[in-house]
Wavefront OBJ file of the C-alpha trace (Angstrom):
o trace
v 24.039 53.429 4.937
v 20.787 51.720 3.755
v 19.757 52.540 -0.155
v 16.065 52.629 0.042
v 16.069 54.593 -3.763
v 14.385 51.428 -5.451
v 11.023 51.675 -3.981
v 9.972 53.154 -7.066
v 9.047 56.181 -8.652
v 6.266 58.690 -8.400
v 5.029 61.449 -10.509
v 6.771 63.854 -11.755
v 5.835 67.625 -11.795
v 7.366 68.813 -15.264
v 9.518 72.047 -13.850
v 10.147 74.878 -16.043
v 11.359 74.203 -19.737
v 13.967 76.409 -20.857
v 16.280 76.083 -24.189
v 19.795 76.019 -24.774
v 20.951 77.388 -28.183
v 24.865 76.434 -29.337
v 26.811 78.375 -32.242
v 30.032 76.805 -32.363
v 32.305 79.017 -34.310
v 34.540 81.484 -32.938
v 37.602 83.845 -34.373
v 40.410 81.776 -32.420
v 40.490 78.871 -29.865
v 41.709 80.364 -26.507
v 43.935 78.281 -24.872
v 42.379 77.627 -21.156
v 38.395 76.843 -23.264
v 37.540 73.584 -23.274
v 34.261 74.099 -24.369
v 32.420 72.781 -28.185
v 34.112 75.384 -30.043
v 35.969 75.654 -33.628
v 37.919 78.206 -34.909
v 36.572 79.766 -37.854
v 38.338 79.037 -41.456
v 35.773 80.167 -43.811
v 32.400 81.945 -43.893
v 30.019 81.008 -40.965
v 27.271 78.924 -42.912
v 24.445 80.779 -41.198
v 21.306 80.111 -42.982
v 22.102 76.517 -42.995
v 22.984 76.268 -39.704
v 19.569 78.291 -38.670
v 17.807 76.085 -41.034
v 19.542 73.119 -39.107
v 19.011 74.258 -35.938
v 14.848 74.823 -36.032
v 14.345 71.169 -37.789
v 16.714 70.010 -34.721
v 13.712 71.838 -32.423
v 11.345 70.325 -34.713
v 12.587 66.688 -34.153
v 13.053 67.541 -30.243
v 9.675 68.415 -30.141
v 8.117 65.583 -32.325
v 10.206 62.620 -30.524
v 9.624 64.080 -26.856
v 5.582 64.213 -27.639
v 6.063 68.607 -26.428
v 3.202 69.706 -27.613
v 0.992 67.111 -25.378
v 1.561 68.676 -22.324
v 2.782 72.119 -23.447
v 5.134 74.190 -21.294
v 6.373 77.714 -22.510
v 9.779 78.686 -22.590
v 11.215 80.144 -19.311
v 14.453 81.563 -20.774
v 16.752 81.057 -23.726
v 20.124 81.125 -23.787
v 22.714 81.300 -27.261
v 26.079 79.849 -25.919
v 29.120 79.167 -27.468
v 31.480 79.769 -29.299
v 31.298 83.324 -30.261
v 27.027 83.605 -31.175
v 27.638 87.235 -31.564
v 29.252 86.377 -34.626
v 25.886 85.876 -36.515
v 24.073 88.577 -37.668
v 21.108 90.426 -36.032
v 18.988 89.441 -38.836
v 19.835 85.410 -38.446
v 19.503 85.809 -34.172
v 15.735 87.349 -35.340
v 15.531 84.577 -37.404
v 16.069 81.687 -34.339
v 14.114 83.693 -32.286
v 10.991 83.655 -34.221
v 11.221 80.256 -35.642
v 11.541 79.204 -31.696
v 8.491 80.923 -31.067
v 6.541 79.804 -33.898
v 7.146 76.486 -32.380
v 6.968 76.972 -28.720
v 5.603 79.895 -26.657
v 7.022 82.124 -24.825
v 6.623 82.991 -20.863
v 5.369 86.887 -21.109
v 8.455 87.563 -19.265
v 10.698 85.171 -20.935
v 14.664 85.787 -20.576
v 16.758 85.177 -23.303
v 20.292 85.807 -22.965
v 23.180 85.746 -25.682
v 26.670 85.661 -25.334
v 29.117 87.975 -26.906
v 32.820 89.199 -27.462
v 33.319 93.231 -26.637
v 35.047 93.501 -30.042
v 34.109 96.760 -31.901
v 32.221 95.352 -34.830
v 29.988 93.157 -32.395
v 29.532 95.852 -29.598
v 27.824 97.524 -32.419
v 25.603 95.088 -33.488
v 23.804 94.965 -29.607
v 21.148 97.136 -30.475
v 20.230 94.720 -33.445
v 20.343 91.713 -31.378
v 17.967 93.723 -28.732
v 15.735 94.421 -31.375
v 15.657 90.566 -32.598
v 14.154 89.687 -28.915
v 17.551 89.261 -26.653
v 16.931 91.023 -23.283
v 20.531 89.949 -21.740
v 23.786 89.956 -23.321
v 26.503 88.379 -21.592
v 30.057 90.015 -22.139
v 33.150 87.719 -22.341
v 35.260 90.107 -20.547
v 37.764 88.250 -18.786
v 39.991 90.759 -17.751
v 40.877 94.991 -18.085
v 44.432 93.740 -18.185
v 45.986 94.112 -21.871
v 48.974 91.414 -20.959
v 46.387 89.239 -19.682
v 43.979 89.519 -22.284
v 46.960 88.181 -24.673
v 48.020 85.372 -22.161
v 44.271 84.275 -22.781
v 44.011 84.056 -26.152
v 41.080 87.048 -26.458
v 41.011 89.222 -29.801
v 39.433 92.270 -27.944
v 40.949 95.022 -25.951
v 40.805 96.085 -22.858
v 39.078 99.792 -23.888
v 36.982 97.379 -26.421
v 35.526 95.713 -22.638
v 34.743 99.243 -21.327
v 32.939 100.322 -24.289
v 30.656 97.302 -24.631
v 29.510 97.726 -20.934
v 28.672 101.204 -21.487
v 26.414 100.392 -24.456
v 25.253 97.977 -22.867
v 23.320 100.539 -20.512
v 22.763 102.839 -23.327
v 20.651 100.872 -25.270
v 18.671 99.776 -22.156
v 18.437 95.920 -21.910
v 16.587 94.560 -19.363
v 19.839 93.288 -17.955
v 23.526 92.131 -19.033
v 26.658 90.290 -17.541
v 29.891 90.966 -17.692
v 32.326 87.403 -17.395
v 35.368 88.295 -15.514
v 38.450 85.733 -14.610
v 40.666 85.839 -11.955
v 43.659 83.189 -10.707
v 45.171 84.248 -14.554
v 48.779 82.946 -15.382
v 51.080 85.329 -13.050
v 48.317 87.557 -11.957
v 49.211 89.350 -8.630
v 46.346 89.574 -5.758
v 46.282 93.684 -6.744
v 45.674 92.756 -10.207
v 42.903 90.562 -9.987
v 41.335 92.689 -7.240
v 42.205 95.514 -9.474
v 40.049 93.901 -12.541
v 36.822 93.049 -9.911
v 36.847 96.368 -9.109
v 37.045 97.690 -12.945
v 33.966 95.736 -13.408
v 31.830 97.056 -10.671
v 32.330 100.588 -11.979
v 30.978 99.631 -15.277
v 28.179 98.896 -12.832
v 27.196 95.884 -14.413
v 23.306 93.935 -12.871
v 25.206 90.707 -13.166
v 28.801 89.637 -12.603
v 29.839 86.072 -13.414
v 33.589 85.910 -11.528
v 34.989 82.207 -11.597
v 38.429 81.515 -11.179
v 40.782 80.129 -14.052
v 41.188 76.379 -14.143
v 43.123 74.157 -16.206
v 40.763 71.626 -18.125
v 42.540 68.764 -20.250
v 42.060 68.850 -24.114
v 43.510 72.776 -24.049
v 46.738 74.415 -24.847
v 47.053 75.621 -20.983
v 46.828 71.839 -20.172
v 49.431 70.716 -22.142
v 51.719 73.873 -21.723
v 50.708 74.980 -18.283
v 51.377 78.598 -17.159
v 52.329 79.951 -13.512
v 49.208 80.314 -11.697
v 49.060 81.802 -8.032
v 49.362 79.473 -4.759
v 46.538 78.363 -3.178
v 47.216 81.338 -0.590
v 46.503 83.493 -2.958
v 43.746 82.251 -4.594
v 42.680 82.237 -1.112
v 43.118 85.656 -0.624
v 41.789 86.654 -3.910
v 38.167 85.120 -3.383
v 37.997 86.084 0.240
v 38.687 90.050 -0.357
v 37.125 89.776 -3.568
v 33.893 88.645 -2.093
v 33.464 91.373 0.758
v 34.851 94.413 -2.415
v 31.503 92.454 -4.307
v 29.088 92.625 -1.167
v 30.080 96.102 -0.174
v 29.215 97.084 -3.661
v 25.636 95.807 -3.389
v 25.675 92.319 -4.991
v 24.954 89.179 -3.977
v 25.858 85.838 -4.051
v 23.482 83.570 -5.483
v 25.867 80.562 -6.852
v 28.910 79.501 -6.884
v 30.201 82.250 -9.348
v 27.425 84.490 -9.998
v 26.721 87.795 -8.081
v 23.929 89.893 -9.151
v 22.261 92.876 -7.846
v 18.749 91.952 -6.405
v 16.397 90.834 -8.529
v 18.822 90.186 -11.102
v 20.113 86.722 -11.272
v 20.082 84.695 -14.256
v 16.807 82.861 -14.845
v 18.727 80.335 -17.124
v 21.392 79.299 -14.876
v 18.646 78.974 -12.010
v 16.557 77.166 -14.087
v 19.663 74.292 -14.349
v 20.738 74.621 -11.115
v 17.128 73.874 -9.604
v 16.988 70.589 -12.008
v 14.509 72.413 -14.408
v 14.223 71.084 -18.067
v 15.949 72.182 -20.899
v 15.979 71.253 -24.323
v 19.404 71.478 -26.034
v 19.466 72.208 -30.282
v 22.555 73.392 -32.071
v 26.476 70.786 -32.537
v 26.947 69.334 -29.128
v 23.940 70.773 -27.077
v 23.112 68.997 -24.200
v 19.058 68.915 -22.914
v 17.403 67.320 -19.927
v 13.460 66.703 -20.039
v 10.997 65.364 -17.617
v 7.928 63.203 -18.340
v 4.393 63.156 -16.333
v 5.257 59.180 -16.155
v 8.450 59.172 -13.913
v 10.929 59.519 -16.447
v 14.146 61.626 -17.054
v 16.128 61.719 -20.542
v 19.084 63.307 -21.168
v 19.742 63.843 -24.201
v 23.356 65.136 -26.516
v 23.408 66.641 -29.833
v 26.519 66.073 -32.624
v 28.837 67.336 -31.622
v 31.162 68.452 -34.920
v 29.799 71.328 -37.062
v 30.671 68.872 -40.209
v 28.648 66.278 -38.667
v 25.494 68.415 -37.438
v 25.126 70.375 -40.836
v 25.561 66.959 -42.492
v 22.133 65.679 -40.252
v 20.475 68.687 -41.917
v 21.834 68.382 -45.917
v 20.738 64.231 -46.084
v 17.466 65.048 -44.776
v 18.003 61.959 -42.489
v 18.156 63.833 -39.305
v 20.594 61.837 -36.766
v 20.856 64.769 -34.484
v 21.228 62.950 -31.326
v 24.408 61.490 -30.464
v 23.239 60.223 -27.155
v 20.018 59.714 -25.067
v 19.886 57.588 -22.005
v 17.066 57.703 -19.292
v 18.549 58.730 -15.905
v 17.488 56.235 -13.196
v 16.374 56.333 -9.971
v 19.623 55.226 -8.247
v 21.259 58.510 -9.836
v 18.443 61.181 -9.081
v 19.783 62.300 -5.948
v 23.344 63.077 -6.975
v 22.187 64.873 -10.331
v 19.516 66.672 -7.799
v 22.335 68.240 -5.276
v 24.940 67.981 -7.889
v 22.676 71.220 -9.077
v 20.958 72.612 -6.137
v 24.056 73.007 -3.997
v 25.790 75.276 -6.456
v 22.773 78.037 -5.277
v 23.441 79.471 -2.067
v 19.357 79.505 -1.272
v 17.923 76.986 0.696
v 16.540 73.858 -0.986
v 12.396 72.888 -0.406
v 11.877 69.470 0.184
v 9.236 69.574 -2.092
v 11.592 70.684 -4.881
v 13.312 66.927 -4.856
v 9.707 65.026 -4.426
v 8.339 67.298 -7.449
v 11.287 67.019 -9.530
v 13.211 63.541 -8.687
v 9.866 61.717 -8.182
v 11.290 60.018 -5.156
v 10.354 60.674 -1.622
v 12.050 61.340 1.396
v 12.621 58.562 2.707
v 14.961 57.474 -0.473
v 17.617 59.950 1.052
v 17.303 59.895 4.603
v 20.194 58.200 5.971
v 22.291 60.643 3.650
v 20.578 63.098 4.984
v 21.335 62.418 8.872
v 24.558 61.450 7.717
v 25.012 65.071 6.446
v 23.357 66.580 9.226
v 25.854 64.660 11.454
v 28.650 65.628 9.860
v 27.035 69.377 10.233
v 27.747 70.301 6.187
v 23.920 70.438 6.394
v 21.298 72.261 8.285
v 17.301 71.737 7.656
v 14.240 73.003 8.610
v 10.859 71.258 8.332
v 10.653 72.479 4.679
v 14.116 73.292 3.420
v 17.981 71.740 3.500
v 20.605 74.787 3.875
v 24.127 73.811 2.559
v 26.834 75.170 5.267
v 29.543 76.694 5.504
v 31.391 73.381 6.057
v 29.252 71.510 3.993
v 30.582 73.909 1.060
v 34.679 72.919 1.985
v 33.586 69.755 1.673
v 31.125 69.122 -1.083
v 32.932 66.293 -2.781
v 32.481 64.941 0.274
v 28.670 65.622 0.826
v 28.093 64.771 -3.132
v 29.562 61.590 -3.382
v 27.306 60.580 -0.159
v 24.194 60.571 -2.680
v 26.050 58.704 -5.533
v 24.722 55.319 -5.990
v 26.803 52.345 -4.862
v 28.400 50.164 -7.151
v 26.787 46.945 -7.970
v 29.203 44.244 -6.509
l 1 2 3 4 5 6 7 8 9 10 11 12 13 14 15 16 17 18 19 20 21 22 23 24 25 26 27 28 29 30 31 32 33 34 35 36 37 38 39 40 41 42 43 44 45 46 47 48 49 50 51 52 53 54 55 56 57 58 59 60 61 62 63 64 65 66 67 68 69 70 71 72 73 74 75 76 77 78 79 80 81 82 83 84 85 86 87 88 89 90 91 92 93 94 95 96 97 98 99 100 101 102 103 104 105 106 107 108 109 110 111 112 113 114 115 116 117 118 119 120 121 122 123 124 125 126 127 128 129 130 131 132 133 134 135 136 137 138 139 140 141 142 143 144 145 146 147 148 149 150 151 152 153 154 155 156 157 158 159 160 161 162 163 164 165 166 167 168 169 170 171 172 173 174 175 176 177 178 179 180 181 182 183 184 185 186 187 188 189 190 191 192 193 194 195 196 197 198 199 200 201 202 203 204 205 206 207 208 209 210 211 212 213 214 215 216 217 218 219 220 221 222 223 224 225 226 227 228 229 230 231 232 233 234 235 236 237 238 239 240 241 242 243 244 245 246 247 248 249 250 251 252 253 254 255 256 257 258 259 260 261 262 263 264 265 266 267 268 269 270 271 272 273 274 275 276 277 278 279 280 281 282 283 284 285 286 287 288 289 290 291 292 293 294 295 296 297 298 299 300 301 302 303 304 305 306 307 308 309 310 311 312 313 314 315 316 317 318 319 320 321 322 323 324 325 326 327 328 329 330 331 332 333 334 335 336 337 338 339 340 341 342 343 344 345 346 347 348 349 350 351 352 353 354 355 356 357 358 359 360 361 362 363 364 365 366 367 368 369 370 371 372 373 374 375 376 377 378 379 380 381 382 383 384 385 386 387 388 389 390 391 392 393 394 395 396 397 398 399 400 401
């Protein structure tokens, strides 16, 4: 099919800026998480790493020329690791350095992330005070065997008591992260678990099944995991038990009751902005002129804090520009994770590309019926979501021969 992608680029309309906050330390490394986190083997350095952290934003800000064309902050969200291992006091701290230096939407979301263990489950109302409205619970499972297959230091009564303050101390909203497809876990079990969850009568439920990433324990000592049958089987009922309880399905693993999905995630998942501060981060930030430039932050703790004690700043550990040939992969790589319809407009405003530099996909798709479209939207199908390697790979660029 033709590539009509080099015709140029337009102007962009900046989307929403949002800001991704990463605390890297955690008790133990679980053995299925592949993500930027270390194990803690002394004292969490938390001033520094605050101090390090807003002159990161401050650098961010300075080399990306923010406070031209200022956008406020559409949500935050403190990843990790294990954030809830810093104090209310240094969370406050982020919080009102970050707005000091960028403003806040009125009805900004910021969401941290958090283990149900005792100690931190007391701490919520202190991190509500410092300015989080959404806590995100690393739940996992109810199931104390499974809880030890995972690696996770909490309990499962520790899980049940963190939901219920949760609601007690009235956040706006919070989420509890449940697994399922765990190593020997039965259909019953994992059902069982889902259905744990929805009488803690959580607004948001993140349920994503297990998988085994390299670079982890479970990939180099892989445990029994169900058959594709049952994985099958586990989704399938799962989804109708989540439905019939009132929530929807807004992406690929997030269910929510109406009205509350998670501003963050949508904001990626539409190809929004996002600036990225804290060892590893990753941001993504558009520019009135046509370009895109993602951008990665050091990744080591050691490394980071070092940026920060020579005053010489090397944050960054990557930035490339991401060109037009590779817009409308990164576009739908997002957008089809949402089950909403996608506006047209959304990829002109956002890719700075027209139409026409994705037609033939488009017909190709439409063809192959894994999309639908309307004179202002594309609607992923049914098929088109069995086969979205398929339909992806359709908007990669070719290969230079």
């Amino acid at each position: 099919m033709p590539d009509v992608r080099n015709q140029g680029l337009g102007t962009l309309k900046p989307p929403a800026l949002s800001l991704y906050v990463h605390i890297p330390w955690c008790v133990q490394k679980c053995p299925y998480c592949d993500f930027n986190s270390h194990a803690l083997k002394t004292d969490i350095p938390e001033k520094e790493y605050i101090d390090a952290l807003l002159e990161d934003l401050d650098t961010d800000i300075e080399k990306y020329q923010l406070n031209d064309n200022p956008r406020p902050l559409h949500s935050i969200f403190i990843g990790g690791g294990t954030p809830s291992l810093f104090s209310p006091e240094g969370i406050a701290r982020v919080l009102v350095g970050i707005e000091q230096r960028i403003p806040f939407k009125s009805d900004i979301e910021i969401t941290m992330e958090a283990n149900p263990g005792t100690i931190e489950a007391e701490r919520f109302a202190g991190y509500k005070k410092a300015g989080v409205t959404r806590i995100s619970v690393g739940v996992q499972s109810f199931e104390q065997e499974k809880l030890e297959q995972l690696g996770r230091i909490h309990g499962q009564d520790e899980a049940v008591n963190a939901a219920h303050l949760a609601h007690k101390i009235g956040l706006n909203s919070f989420n509890l992260d449940l697994m399922h497809g765990l190593p020997n876990q039965t259909i019953e079990q994992a059902l069982g678990d889902l259905k744990k969850a929805i009488e803690l009568d959580p607004p948001h439920l993140s349920w994503y099944q297990l998988t085994i990433e390299p670079n982890t324990m479970f990939y180099y000592k892989p445990p029994t995991l169900p058959d594709d049958d049952d994985l099958w089987d586990i989704f399938d009922q799962g989804h109708k038990i989540l439905t019939d309880a009132g929530y929807v399905q807004y992406e690929i693993s997030g269910y929510s009751k109406p009205e509350y999905q998670c501003q963050h995630n949508l904001n990626y998942w539409r190809f929004g902005d996002y600036l990225g501060i804290g060892c590893g981060a990753h941001g993504k930030i558009s520019f009135a002129d046509g370009r895109i430039v993602r951008t990665t932050k050091v990744k080591h703790p050691r490394g980071y804090l070092a940026a920060y004690q020579n005053m010489v700043k090397p944050y960054l550990s990557d930035e490339f520009e991401v060109s037009s040939e590779d817009r409308p992969f990164e576009f739908f790589m997002n957008r089809f994770r949402l089950i909403e319809a996608c506006p047209k407009q959304d990829y002109i405003n956002t890719t700075g590309l027209n139409l026409e530099s994705i037609q033939p996909t488009i017909t190709w798709a439409l063809e192959k019926q894994y999309l639908t479209e309307t004179q202002s939207h594309w609607q992923i199908t049914e098929k088109g979501k069995l086969f979205l390697n398929d339909l992806l790979e359709a908007f990669m660029a070719e290969e230079e021969s």
